[in-house]
C-alpha positions in Angstrom: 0.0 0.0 0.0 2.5 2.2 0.7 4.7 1.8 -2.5 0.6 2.5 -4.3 0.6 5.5 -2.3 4.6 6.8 -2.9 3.9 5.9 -7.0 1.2 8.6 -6.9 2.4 10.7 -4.5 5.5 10.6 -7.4 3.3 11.0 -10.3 2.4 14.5 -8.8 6.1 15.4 -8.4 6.0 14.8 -4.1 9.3 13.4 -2.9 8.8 10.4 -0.7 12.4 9.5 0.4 12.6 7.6 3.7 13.7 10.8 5.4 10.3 12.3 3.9 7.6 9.8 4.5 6.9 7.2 6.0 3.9 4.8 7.8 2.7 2.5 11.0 0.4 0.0 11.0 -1.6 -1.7 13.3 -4.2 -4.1 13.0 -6.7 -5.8 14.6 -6.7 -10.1 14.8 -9.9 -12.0 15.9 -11.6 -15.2 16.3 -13.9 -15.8 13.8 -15.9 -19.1 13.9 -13.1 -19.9 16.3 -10.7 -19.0 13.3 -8.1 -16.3 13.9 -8.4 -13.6 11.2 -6.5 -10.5 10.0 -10.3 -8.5 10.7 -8.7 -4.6 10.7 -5.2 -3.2 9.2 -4.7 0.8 10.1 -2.2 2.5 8.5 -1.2 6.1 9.7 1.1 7.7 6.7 3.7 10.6 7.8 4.8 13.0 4.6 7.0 16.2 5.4 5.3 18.4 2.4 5.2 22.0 1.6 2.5 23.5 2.6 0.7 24.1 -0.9 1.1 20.2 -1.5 -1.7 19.1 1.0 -3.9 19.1 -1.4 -2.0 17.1 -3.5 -1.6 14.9 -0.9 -5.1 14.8 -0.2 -6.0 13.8 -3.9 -3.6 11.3 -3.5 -5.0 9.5 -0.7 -8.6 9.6 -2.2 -7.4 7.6 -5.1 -4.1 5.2 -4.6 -6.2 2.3 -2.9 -8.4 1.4 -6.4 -4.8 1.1 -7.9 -2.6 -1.1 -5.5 -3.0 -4.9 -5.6 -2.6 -5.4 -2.0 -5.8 -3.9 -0.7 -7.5 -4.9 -3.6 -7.1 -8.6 -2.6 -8.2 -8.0 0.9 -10.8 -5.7 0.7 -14.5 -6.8 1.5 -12.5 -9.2 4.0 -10.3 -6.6 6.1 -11.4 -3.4 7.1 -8.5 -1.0 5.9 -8.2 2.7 7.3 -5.9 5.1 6.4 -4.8 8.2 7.5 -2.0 10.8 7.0 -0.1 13.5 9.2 1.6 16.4 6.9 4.2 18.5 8.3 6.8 21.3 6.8 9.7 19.6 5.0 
């Protein structure tokens, strides 16, 4: 997901070195039908952007899940929130 999100974020000309963003994710794991299951994944992105990016940013995170192949095969079965902080570079 995060390599979906950095390929966009790139695509708009946003520098996503390791110094510049990064993520941490949580998740939740439950017994289902006394199964244990992946049932929530959080991810909380961190980007150091100008300013006058955010929007950018924003529009970025409304549209890389549809594109990357890893929350595609798990959505419907994993609930998948994310989020991002933006700070000054």
């Amino acid at each position: 997901m995060m390599g979906t999100l950095a390929t966009v974020l790139a695509k708009k000309k946003i520098r996503t070195f390791k110094d510049r963003f990064w993520a941490t994710v949580t998740g939740d794991i439950e017994s289902v039908r006394g199964v244990l299951k992946i049932t929530r994944i959080r991810v909380h992105y961190f980007i150091k952007v100008a300013k006058e990016r955010h929007g950018d940013v924003d529009q970025a995170m409304g549209e890389y899940l549809v594109k990357c192949p890893a929350a595609q095969s798990v959505i419907g079965c994993i609930d998948i929130t994310d989020t991002i902080t933006m700070s000054a570079p």
